[in-house]
Structure formats: structure tokens, C-alpha cells
N, C-alpha and C positions, 0 to 999 in steps of 0.2 A: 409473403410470409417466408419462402424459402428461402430469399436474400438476405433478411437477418438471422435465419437459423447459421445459414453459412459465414457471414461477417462475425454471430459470435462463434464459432466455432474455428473460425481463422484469429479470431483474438484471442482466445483460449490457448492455441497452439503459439503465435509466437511471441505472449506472454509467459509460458510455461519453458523457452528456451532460456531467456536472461536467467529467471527460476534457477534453472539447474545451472544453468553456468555460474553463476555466483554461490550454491551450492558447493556445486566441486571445487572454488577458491578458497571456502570457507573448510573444508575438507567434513563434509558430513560424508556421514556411513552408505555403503552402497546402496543398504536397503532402505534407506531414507527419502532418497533422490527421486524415485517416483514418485514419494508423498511431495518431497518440494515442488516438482513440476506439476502436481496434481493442483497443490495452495494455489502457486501462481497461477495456474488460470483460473483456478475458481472464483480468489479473490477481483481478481482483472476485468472477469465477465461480471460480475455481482455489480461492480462499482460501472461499467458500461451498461449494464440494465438500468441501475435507477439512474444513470446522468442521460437515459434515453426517456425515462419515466418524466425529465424536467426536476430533477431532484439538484440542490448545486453541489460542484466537485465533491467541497470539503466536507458534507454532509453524505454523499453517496460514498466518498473513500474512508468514514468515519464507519456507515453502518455495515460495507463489507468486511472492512478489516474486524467489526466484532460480531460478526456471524462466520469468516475466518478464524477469526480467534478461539473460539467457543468448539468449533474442528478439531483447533492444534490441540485444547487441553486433552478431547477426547481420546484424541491419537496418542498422546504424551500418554496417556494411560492407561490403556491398549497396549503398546508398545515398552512401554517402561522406556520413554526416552525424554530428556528433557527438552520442555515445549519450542525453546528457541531455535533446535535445531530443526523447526519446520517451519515456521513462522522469520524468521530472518530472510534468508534467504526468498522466501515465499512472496515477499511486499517488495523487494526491488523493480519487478513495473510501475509498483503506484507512487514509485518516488517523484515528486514535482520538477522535476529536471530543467524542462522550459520556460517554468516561470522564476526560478533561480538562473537561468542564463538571460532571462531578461530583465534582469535585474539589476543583476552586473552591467550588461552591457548597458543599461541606463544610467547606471553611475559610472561609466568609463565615457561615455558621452557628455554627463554634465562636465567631468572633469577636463573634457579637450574643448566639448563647443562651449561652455555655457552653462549656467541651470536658469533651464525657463520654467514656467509654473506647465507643461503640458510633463517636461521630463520629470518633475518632482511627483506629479499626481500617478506618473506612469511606474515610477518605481515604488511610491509606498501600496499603489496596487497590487502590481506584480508582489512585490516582499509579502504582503500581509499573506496574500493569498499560496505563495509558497510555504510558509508558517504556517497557516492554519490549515494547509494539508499534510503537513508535517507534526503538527499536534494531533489532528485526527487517526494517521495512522499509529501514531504513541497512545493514544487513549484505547483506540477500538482492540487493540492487541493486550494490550494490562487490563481493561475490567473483567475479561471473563477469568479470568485466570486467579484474580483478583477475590471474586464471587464466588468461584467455586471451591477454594482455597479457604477461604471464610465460613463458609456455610458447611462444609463437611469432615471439620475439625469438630471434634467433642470438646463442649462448653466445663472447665473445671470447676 
């Protein structure tokens, strides 16, 4: 039990460094930069929870990024700051990195050895699967914002 308190708690932290470094690229406000490195591991550890629960990637980086999401409005409004400035910055851990580089690298392979049918099934895997964690975190970050945007505007 101690060994995953600690494994999330070391995800947490060096999830929450890209966080804020890409934060400070993006030039958010000082007082911002803790909430980003806050996002970043919470969403990081959420999506490491349910991918430990057997839940798959694109599904567990769907349901953290909108229990993330549903945070940022709170803060956005709390704060009086607009939501992207926590939420950007916040999802660059859960960006699909390695299965976009293996992807490429599958179609840099078909194109010097060959395409066999092992390289073809490898790359529309990898692709899909970096797209639909890539759609995931574009859906999980728009519905709340989406919903609550909707719902708390006076109907004319």
C-alpha cells in the first residue's frame, strides 16, 4: 500500500514539472503557476488511477481530463481568470507522445524497408490510438465548461 501511495506521489510531482514549465512558456501569471502544477498532477494521477483500475488509456485520459476540467471552471471563477490559462498548460503530461513517435517511426520504416501488413496494422494502431487520446483530452476539457456555460445563463 505504501508503494503506490509513493509511485502516485512521485507521478504527481514529476507530472506537475512539464506543468509548470510549459506554463512559464506560455507566460501565465505568477499566481497562476501553482494552480498549473497543481492541474498537472492531479490530472496525471487521476488518469494513472483509473489506467491502474484496468480502465483503457483513452477512456481514463477522457474521464480525468473532465473531472480536471470541471476544477479549471471552478478556479476560472474563483479567480476571475480565463479557464485556459490552467487547463493548457495543465494536460501537456497527458499528451500521447510515444505513440505519435511510433507512428512516425512506422511510417519511416515502411518507407525505407517496405510495407508489410505487420508495419501497416502497427501504425493504424499506434495512430488511432494517439487520436483518440487526443480527442479525449479535447472532449474532457470542453464539456464542462461547455455545461456549465449553458446551464447558468438566464433562458430569454
Amino acid at each position: 500500500m505504501e508503494n503506490i501511495i509513493i509511485k502516485y506521489i512521485l507521478d504527481a510531482v514529476f507530472a506537475a514539472i512539464p506543468a509548470v514549465g510549459f506554463a512559464m512558456v506560455f507566460n501565465v501569471p505568477k499566481f497562476a503557476l501553482k494552480f498549473c502544477a497543481l492541474g498537472g498532477a492531479i490530472v496525471y494521477t487521476l488518469r494513472t488511477i483509473f489506467l491502474d483500475f484496468g480502465i483503457y488509456i483513452e477512456i481514463s485520459t477522457f474521464l480525468a481530463t473532465l473531472l480536471f476540467g470541471t476544477l479549471a471552471v471552478y478556479w476560472s471563477r474563483k479567480y476571475i481568470v480565463p479557464r485556459p490559462i490552467y487547463t493548457v498548460a495543465a494536460i501537456i503530461p497527458l499528451i500521447p507522445g510515444t505513440y505519435a513517435f511510433n507512428t512516425i517511426i512506422t511510417l519511416v520504416e515502411m518507407n525505407s524497408h517496405g510495407v508489410t501488413p505487420e508495419h501497416i496494422a502497427l501504425f493504424i494502431e499506434d495512430g488511432l490510438k494517439a487520436i483518440s487520446i487526443l480527442g479525449a483530452i479535447s472532449f474532457g476539457l470542453a464539456l464542462p465548461s461547455l455545461y456549465f456555460i449553458r446551464y447558468n445563463r438566464p433562458i430569454i
